[in-house]
LUMRO-773885 format. One record per atom (N, C-alpha, C): x, y negated, z; residue in one letter. Coordinates in steps of 0.001 Angstrom, whole numbers, padded with zeros to 6 digits, always signed. Atoms other than C-alpha are relative to their C-alpha. Layout:
XYZa;...
END
This chain:
-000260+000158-001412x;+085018+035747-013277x;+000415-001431+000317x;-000832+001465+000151x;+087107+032081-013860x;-001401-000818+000038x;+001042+000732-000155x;+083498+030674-014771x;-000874+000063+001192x;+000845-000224-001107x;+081432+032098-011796x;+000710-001084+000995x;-000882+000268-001746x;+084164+030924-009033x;-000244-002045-000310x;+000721+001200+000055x;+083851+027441-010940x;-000879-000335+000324x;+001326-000377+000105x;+080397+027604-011446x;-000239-000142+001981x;+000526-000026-001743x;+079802+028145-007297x;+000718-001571+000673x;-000987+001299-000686x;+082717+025213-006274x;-000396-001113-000587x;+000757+001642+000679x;+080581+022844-008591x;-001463+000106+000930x;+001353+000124-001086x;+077214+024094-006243x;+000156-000639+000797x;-000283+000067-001553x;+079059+023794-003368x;+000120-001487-000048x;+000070+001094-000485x;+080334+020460-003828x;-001378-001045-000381x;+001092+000572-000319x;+076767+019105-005057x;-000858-000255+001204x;+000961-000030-001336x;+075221+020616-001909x;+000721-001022+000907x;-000564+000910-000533x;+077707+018706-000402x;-000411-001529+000643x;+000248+001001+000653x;+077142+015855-002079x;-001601-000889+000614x;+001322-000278-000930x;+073061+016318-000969x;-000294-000405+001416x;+000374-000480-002023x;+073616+017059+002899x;+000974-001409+000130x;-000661+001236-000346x;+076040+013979+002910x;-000799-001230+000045x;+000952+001504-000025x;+073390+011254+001623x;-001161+000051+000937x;+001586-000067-001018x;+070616+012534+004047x;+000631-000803+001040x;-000553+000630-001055x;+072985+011306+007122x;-000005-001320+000264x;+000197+001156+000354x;+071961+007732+007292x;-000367-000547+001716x;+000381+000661-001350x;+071830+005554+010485x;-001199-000633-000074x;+000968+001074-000445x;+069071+003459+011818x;+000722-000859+001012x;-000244+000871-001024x;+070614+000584+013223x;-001178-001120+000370x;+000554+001478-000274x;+069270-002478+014868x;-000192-001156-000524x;+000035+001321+000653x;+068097-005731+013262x;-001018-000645+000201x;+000693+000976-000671x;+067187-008627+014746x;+000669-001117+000595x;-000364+000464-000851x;+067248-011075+017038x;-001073-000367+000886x;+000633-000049-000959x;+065477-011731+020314x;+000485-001135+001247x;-000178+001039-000951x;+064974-014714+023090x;-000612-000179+001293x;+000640-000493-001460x;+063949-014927+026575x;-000159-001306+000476x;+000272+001140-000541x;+062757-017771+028682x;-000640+000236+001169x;+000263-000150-002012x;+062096-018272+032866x;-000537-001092+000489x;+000635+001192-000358x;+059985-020909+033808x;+000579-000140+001428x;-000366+000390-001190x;+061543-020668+037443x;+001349-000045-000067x;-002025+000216+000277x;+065457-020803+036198x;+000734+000977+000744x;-001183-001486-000450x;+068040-019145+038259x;+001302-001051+000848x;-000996+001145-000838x;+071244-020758+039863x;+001246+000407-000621x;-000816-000193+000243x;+074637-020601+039233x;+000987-000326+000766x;-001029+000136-001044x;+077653-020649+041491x;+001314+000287-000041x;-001062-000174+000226x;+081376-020735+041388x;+000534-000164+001342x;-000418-000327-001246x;+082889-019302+044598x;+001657+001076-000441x;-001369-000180+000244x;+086795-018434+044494x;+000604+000721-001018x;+000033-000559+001344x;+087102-018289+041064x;-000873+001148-000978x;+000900-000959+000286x;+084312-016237+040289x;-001453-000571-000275x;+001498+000587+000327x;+081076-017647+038915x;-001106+001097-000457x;+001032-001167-000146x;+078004-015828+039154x;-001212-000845-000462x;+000859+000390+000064x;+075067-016390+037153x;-001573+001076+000111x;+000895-000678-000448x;+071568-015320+039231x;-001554-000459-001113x;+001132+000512+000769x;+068250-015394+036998x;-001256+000727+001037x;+000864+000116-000987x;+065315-015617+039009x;-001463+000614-000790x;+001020-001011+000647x;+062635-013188+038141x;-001346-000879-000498x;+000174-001285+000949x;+060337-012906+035923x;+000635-000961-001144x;-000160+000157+001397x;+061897-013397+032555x;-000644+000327-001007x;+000829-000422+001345x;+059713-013186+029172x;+000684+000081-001126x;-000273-000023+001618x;+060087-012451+025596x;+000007-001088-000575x;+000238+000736+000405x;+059808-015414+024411x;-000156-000524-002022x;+000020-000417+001410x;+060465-014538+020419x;+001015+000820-000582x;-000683-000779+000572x;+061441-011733+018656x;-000063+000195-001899x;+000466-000177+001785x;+062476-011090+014616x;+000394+001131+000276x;-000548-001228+000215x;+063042-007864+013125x;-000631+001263+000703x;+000335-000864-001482x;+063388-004867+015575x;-001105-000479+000667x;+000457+000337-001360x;+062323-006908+018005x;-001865-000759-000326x;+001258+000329+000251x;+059044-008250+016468x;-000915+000717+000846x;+001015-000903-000297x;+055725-007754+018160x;+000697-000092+001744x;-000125-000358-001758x;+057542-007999+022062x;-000113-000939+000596x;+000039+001135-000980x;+057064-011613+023086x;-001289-000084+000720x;+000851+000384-001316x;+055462-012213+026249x;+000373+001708+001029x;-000330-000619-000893x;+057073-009238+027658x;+000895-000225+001100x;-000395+000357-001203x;+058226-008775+031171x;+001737+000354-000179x;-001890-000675-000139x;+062491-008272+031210x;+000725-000578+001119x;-000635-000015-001243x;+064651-007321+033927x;+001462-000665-000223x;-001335+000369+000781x;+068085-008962+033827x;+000421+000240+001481x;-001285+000305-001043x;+071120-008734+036448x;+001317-000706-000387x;-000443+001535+000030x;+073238-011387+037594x;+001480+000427-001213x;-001317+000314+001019x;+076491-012191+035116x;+001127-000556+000821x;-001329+000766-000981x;+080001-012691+037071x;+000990+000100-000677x;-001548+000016+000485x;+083232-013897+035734x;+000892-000563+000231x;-000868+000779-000573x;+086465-015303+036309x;+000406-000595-001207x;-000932+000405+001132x;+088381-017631+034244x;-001379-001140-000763x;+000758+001245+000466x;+086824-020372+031746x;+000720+000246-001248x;-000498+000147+001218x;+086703-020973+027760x;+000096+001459-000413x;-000276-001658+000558x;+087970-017851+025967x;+000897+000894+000514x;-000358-000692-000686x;+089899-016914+028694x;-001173+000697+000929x;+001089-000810-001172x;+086669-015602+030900x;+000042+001152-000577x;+000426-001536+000355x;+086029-012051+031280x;-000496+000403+000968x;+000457-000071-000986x;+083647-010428+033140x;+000601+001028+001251x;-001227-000766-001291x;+084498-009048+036810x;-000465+001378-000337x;+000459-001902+000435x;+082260-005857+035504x;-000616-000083-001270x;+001419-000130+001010x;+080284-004810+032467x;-001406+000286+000682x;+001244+000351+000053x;+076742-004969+032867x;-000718+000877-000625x;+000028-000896+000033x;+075392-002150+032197x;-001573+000633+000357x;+000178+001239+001141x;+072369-003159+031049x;-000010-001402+000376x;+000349+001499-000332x;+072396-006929+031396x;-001314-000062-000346x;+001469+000557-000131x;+068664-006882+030654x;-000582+001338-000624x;+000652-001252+000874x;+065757-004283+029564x;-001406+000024+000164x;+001399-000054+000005x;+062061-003844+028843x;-000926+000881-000535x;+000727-000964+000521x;+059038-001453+027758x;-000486-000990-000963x;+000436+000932+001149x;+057254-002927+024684x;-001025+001031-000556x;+000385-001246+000405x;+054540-000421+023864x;+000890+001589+000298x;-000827-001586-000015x;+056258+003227+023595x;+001258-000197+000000x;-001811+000193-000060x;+060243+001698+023134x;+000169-000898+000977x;-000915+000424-000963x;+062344+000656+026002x;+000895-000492-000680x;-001116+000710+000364x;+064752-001898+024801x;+001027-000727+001091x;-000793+000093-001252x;+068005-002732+026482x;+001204-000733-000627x;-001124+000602+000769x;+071217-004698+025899x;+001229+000253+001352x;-001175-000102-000805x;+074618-003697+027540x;+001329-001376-000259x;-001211+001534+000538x;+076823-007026+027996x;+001664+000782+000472x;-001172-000683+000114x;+080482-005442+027595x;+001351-000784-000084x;-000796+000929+000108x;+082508-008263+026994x;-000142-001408-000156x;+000531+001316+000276x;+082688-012029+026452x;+000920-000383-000807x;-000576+000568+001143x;+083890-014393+023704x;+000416-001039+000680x;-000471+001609-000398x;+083864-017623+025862x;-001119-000052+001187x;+000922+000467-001064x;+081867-018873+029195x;+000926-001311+000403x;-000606+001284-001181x;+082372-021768+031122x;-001373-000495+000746x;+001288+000554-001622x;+079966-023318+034440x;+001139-001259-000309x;-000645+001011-000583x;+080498-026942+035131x;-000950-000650+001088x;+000838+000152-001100x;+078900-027761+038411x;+000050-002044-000269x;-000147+001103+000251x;+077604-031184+038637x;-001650-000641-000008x;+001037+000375+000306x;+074426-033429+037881x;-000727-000447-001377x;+000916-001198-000454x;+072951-031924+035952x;+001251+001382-000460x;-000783-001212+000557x;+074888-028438+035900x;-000012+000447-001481x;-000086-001065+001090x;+075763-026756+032569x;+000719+001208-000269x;-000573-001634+000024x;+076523-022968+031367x;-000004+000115-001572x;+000012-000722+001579x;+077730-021940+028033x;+000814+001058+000310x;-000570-001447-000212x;+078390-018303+027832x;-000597+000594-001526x;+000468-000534+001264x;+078628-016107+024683x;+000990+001601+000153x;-000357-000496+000435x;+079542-012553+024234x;-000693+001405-000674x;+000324-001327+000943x;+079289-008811+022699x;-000491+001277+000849x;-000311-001199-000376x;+078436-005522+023617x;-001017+001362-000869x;+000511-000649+000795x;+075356-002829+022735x;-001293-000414-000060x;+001331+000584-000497x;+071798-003020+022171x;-000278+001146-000443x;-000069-001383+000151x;+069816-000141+022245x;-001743-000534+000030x;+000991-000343+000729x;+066205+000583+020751x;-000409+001498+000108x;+000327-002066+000720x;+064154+004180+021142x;-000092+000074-000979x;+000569-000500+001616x;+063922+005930+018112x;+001472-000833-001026x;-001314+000533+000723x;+067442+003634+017280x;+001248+000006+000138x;-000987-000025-000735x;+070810+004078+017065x;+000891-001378+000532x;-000724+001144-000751x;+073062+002033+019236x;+000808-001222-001079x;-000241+000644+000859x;+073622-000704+017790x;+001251-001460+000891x;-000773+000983-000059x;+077035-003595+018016x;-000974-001189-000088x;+000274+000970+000066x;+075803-006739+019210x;-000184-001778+000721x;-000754+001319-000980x;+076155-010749+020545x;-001363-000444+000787x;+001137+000742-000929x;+074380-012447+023427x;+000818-001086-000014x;-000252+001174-000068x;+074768-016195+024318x;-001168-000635+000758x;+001020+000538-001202x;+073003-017935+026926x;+000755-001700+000130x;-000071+001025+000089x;+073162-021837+027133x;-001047-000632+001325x;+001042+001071-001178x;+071424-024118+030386x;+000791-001011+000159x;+000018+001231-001068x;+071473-027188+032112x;-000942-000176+000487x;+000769+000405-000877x;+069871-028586+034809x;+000302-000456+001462x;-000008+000153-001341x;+069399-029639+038577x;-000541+001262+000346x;+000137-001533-000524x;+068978-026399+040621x;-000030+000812-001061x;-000662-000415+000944x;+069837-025255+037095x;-001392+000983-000336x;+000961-000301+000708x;+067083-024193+035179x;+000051+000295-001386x;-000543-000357+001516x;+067845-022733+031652x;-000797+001364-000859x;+000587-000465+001067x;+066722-021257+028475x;+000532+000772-000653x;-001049-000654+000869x;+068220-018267+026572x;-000450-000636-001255x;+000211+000499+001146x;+068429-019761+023261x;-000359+001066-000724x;+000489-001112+001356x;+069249-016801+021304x;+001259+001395+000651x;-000603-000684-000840x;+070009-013847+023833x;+000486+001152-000546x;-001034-000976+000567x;+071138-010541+021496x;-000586-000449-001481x;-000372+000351+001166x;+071649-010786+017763x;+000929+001442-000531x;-000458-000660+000405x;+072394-007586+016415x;+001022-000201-001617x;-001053+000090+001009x;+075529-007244+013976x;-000955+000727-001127x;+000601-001502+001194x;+074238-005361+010636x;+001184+000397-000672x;-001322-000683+000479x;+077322-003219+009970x;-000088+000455-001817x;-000040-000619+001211x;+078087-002080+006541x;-001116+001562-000343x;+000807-001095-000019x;+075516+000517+005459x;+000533+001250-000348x;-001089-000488+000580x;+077079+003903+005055x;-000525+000261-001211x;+000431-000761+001163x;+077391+005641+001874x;-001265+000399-000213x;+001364-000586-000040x;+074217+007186+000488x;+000767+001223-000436x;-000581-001161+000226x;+076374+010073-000155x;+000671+000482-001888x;-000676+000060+001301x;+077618+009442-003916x;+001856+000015+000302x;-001187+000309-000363x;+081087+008868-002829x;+000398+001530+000128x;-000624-001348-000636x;+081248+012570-001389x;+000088+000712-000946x;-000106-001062+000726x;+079951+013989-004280x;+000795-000509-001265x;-001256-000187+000912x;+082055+012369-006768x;+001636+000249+000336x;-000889-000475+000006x;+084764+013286-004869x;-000091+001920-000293x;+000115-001508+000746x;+083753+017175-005014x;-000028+000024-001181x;+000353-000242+001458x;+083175+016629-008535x;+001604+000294-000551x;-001408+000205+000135x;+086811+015602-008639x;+001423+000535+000283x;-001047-001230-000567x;+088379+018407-006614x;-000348+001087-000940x;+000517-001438+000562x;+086357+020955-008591x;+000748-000222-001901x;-000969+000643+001283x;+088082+018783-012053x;+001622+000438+000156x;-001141-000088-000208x;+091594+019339-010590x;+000152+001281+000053x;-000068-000876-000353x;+091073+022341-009180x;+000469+001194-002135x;+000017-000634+000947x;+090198+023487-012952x;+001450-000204-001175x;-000764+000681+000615x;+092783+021596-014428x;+001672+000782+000103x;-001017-000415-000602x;+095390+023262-012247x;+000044+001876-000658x;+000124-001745+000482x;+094076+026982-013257x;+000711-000152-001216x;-000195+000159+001174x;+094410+025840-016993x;+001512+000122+000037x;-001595+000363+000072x;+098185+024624-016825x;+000705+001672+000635x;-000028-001608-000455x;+098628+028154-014922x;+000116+001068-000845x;+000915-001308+000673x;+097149+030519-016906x;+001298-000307-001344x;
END
């Protein structure tokens, strides 16, 4: 009877072990750039700077993920924040700050926070802005990741350099971890009968 009940609590934690390594994400990996031959403007009105991008925006080059989408059409809405340096933050999230079809996947990037911005009005204007939020892929899960947008110009005309940049998080387990811990409860477990008995 002592061997069976073993015997099953060593199945169990294999199956375990099994159904744990199947669980595996698909994140995002890449990076992706955009470019506007007609620019956009930028404006700082009582402490609040607002940057407008002036339709149409393209793909301009994608790695990774994103391979295979340049010269697509992407929608973006405007970017507003208060403050300057690594004090800025935006007056809203963005929700998506930009998004496009690409064949069969809709890709999208939610801007959620910022690291640093600053506008300096002037001749010729400049914008450095950099921060974080999601990026999202059909068929992928949501994935942590940075935007950064860089211009200058007269009536301000600018180039995303290098607009999301997915993080590549730690990969999880492949499910060894789980099952040498079952291995290790089902060791104690036996260990504990013994001293018992």
């Amino acid at each position: 009877m002592k061997l069976t009940k073993t015997i099953l609590a060593a199945l169990a934690a294999s199956v375990m072990g099994v159904l744990a390594s199947t669980a595996q994400a698909v994140m995002i990996d890449g990076t992706i750039g955009f470019s506007n031959p007609n620019g956009g403007t930028a404006s700082l009105v009582a402490g609040v700077t607002t940057v407008h991008f002036t339709p149409p925006l393209t793909v301009n080059f994608g790695t990774g993920d994103y391979s295979g989408t340049t010269g697509a059409t992407v929608s973006f809405v405007d970017i507003s924040f208060s403050g300057s340096g690594t004090g800025a933050t935006l007056t809203s999230t963005n929700v998506p700050e930009w998004t496009f079809t690409s064949g069969a996947n809709t890709f999208s990037f939610d801007l959620l926070s910022l690291a640093s911005a600053k506008f300096t009005g002037g001749s010729p204007n400049t914008l450095s802005l950099s921060g974080f939020g999601k990026a999202h892929i059909t068929g992928f899960d949501d994935t942590v990741a940075s935007f950064s947008l860089q211009g200058t110009g007269n009536g301000f005309t600018f180039t995303i350099l290098q607009a999301s940049t997915t993080a590549v998080p730690t990969v999880p387990d492949g499910g060894s971890a789980v099952a040498l811990l079952g291995i290790a409860l089902v060791a104690i477990e036996g260990l504990r009968r013994k001293f018992v008995a």
